[in-house]
N, C-alpha and C positions, 0 to 999 in steps of 0.2 A: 504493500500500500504506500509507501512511503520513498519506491524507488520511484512506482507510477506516480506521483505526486511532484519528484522533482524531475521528471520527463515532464509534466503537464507545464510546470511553473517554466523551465527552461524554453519550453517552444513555444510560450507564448513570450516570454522575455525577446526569443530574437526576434521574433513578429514585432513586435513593437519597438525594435531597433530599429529593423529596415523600413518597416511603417514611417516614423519620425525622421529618418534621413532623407526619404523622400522628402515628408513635410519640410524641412529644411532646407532642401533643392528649393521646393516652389516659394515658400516664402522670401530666400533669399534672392528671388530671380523676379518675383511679382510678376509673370507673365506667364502666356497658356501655354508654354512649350515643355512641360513636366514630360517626363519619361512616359511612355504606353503603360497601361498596365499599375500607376504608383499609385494614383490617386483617384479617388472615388469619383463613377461618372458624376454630370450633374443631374438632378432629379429629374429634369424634362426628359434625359437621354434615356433615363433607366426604363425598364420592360416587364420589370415584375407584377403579379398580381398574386396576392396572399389573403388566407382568412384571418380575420380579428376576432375576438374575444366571444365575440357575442354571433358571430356567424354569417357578417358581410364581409364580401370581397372589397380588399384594396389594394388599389393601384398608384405606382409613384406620383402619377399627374395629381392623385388627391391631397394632398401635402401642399401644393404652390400656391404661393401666396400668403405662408406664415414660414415663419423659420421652423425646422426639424431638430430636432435629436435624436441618434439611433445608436442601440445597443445590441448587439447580438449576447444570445445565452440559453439556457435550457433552464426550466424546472429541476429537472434532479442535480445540478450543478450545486457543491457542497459547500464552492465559498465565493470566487470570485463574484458571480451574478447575483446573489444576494446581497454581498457588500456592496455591489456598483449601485444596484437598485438603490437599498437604503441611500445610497448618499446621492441617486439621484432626486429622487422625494423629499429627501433634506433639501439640495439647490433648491426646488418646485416651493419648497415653503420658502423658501430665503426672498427666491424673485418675488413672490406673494402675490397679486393678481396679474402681473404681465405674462408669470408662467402659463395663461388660460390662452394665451395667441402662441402656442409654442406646440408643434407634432412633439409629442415621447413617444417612444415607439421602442417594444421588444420584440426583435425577431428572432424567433425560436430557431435553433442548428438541429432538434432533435425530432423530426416529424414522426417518430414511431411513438412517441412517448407522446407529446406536448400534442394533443386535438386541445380545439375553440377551448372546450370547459376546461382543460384539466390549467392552459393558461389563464382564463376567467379567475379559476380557486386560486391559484399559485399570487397571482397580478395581486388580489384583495389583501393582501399583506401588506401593499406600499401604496402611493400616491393615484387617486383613482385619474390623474390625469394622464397615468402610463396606458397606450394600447398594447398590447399584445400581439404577434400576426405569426401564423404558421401557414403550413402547407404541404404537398407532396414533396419529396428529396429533389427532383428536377426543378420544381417552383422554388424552393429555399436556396438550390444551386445555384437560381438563374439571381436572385436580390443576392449573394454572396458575391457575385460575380459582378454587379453592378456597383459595387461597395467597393471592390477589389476586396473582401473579406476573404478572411478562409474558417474552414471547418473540417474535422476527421472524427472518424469515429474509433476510439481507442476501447479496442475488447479486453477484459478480467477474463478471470477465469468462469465467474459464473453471472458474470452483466457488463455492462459498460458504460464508458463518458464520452465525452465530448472534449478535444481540444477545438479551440476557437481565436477569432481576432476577439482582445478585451477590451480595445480603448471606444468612446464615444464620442461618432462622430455627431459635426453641426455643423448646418445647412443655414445660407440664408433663403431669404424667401422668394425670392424668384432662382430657388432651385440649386447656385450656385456652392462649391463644396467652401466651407469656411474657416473650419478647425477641429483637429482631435482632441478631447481629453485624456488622455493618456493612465492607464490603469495604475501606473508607479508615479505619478505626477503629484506633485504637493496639492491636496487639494483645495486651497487657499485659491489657486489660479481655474477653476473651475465657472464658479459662479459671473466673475468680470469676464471669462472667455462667450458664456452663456448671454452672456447681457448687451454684447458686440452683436451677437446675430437679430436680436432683439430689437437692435435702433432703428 
């Protein structure tokens, strides 16, 4: 348990290296000519369509026009995506009504486990301004893909997890990609990164 654990922490640690080096490409260069591949379409471009919570379809286009937040994670996940939640429901009370013009959004990595309800139950634990959105493995593929996220599914002997991307990204409102929150990032710089997409 504890070797799979520092495999899990390790691969997502480089993830969020290379993740961040890119973001340091683009922000040091302020222009669209980032590397293929580094950084998150922008929302208009994306093609996904996933179920929420409650059992309607949504689609990237439905997000434009407010700034995003997006996390990928699972339900059965034992620490990250809990921790991320709570401290995103913390921001959500921090920003205090501006948070209600803001997508949250969790997109499940685990479509065998995570149907509508079981994220509905899972979600009712933190800020009810989080959606939830799942799907079949090729629909969670194709929003991975559009993120540039990644996800795997790592087998035990008698279940399994999920590795994942952990940082949270933010969108501004007409779609454009804007900034990560980074899973190991002090989170001091969280709330002012949130409040940027917001103006």
């Amino acid at each position: 348990m504890k070797r799979r654990t520092l495999l899990q922490a390790g691969a997502l640690s480089t993830g969020a290296v290379v993740f961040m080096l890119g973001l340091g490409w683009w922000q040091s260069r302020h222009s669209d000519e980032a590397p293929s591949g580094t950084l998150p379409l922008p929302i208009d471009r994306m093609s996904f369509a996933l179920t929420d919570q409650h059992g309607d379809t949504v689609e990237a286009a439905d997000w434009l026009g407010q700034p995003t937040m997006v996390f990928f994670g699972f339900t059965w996940c034992p620490d990250i995506c809990p921790t991320t939640l709570s401290a995103i429901s913390d921001w959500l009370e921090e920003l205090g009504p501006d948070a209600d013009h803001l997508n949250t959004v969790l997109i499940s990595v685990d479509p065998e486990r995570d149907t509508p309800e079981v994220l509905g139950d899972y979600l009712s634990n933190f800020d009810d301004r989080i959606t939830g959105l799942t799907g079949t493995l090729p629909q969670i593929e194709q929003a991975a893909a559009d993120f540039r996220a990644t996800f795997r599914k790592v087998q035990s002997e008698d279940n399994y997890t999920m590795d994942h991307t952990a940082g949270v990204f933010l969108f501004n409102a007409d779609g454009r990609f804007a900034n990560i929150i980074d899973h190991h990032e002090d989170p001091r710089y969280a709330v002012p990164k949130i409040r940027r997409v917001l103006e």
